[in-house]
C-alpha positions as CSV (number, residue, x, y, z in Angstrom):
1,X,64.3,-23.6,-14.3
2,X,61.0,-24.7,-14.7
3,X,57.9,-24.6,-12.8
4,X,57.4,-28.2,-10.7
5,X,54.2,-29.4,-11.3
6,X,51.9,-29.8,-7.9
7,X,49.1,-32.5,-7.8
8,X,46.9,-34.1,-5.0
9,X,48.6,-37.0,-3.2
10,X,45.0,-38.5,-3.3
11,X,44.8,-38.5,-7.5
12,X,48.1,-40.4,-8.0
13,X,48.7,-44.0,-8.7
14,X,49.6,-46.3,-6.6
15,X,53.1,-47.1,-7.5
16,X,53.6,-42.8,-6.6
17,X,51.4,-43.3,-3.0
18,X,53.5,-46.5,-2.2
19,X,56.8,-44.5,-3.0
20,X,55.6,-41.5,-0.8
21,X,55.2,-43.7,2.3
22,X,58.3,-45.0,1.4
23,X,59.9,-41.6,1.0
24,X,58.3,-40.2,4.5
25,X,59.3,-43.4,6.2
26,X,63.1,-42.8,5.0
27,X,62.6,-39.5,6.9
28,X,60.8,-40.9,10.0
29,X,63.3,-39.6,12.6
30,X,62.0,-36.0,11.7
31,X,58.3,-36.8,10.9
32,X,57.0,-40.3,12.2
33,X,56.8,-43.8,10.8
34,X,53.9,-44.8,8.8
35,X,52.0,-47.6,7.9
36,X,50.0,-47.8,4.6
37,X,46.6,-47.8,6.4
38,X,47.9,-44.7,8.7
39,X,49.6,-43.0,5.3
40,X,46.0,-43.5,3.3
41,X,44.1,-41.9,6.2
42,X,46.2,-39.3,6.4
43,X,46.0,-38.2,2.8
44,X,42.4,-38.7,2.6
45,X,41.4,-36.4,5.5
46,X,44.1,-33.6,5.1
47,X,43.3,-30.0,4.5
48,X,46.3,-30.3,1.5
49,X,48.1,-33.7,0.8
50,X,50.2,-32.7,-2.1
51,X,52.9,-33.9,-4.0
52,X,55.4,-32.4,-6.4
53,X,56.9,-33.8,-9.7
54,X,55.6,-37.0,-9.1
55,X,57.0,-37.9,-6.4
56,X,60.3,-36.1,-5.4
57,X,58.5,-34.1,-2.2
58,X,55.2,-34.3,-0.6
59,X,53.5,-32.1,2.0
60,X,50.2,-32.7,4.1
61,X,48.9,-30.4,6.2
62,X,45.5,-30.3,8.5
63,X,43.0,-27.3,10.0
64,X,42.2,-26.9,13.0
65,X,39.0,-29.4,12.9
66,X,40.6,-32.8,11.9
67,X,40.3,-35.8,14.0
68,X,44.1,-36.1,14.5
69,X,46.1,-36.6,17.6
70,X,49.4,-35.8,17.1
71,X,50.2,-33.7,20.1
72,X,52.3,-31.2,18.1
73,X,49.1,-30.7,16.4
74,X,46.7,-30.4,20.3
75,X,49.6,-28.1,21.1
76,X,48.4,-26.0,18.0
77,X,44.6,-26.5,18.6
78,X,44.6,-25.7,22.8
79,X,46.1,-22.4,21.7
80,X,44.4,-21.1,18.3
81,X,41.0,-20.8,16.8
82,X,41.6,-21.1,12.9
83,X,44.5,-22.3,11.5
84,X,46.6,-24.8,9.4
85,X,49.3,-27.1,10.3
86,X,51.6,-29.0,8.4
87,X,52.1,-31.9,9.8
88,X,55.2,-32.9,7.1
89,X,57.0,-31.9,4.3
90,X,59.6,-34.2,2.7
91,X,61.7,-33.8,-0.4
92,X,63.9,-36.8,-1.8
93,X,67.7,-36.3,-0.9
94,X,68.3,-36.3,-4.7
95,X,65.8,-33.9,-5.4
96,X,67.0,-30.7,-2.4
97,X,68.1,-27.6,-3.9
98,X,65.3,-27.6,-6.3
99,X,63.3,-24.8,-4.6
100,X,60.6,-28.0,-4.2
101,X,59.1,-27.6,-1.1
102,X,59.1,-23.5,-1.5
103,X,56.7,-24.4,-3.9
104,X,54.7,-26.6,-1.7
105,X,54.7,-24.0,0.6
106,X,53.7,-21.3,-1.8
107,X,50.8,-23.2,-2.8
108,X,49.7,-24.5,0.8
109,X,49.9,-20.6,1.5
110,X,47.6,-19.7,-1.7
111,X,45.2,-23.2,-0.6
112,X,44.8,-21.3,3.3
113,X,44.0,-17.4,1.7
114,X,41.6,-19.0,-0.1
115,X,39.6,-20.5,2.3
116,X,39.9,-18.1,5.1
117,X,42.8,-18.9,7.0
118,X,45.2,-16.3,8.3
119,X,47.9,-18.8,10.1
120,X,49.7,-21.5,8.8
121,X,52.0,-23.4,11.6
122,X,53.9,-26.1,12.2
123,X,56.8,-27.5,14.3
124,X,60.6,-28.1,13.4
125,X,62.5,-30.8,15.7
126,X,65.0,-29.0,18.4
127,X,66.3,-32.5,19.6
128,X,67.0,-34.3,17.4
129,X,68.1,-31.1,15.5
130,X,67.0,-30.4,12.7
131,X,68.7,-27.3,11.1
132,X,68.3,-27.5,7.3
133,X,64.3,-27.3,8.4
134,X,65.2,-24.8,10.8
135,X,66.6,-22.3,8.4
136,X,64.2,-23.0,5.8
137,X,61.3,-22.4,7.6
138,X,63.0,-18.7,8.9
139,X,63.7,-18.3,5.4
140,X,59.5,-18.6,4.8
141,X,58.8,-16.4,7.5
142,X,58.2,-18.4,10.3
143,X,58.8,-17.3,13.4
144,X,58.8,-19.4,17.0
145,X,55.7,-19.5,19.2
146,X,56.4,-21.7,21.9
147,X,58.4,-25.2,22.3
148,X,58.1,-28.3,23.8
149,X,59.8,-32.0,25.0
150,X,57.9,-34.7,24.2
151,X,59.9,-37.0,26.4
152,X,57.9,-40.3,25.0
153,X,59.3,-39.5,21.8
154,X,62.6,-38.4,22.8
155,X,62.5,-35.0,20.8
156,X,62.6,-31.2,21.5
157,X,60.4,-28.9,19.4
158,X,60.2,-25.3,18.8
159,X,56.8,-24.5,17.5
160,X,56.0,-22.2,14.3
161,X,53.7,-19.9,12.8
162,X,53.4,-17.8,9.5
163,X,51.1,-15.0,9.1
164,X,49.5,-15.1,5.9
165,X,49.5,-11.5,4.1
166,X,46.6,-10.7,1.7
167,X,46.6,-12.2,-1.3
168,X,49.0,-11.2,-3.5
């Protein structure tokens, strides 16, 4: 198997952006509908906005210091000094199995050691469930720091963190 090739949502064309939205908007039960003006703002002030063999996953993640409102994200912010949350990860139904958003993962983790960060976190949906996340994440080394109901929204979340090691 090769290696998938990992690029910066930001640098890609925008026949790959518009299929992302489309992609994350497919998957809007477990992240949150988008709009092109929303999606572009997102990417353009995330800590990592990534994507993997041009366009068969994506993941975006923010620090602690972004202008973002998400209240997964103020749980996060009311409770740590320093981190990095990812905020979504999506791979395309015909692309799972691949090992593609380990990678994302891998280099999200290697994007945070670099620059100082010790935590990355982020928060898997309880109601509606969402198990194939659930194990993945344990699989990663996640483990639960608190949960939620965010009754406007109609979900249940169990909140996660991952303690970066030393480089490797």
């Amino acid at each position: 198997m090769t290696t998938p090739t990992i690029a910066p949502i930001a640098g890609a064309d925008a026949a790959t952006r518009s299929a992302l939205l489309d992609l994350n908007n497919d998957h809007a039960r477990e992240t949150s509908l988008l709009t092109p003006a929303s999606w572009d703002s997102m990417v353009a002030t995330a800590f990592s906005a990534t994507v993997v063999d041009g366009g068969a996953a994506f993941l975006i993640a923010f620090d602690q210091s972004a202008a973002y409102d998400s209240p997964n994200f103020l749980w996060f912010r009311e409770r740590l000094p320093r981190f990095v949350y990812v905020d979504r990860i999506v791979v395309a139904a015909d692309d799972r199995g691949r090992g593609l958003a380990r990678h994302l993962y891998e280099d999200l983790f290697g994007k945070a050691r670099a620059t100082g960060f010790d935590r990355i976190v982020c928060e898997v949906n309880s109601e509606p469930p969402n198990p194939g996340s659930d194990a993945f994440h344990g699989r990663m080394g996640f483990t639960e720091m608190g949960r939620a109901e965010l009754i406007d929204r109609g979900k249940t979340v169990r909140y996660l963190v991952r303690i970066l090691d030393a480089a490797p």
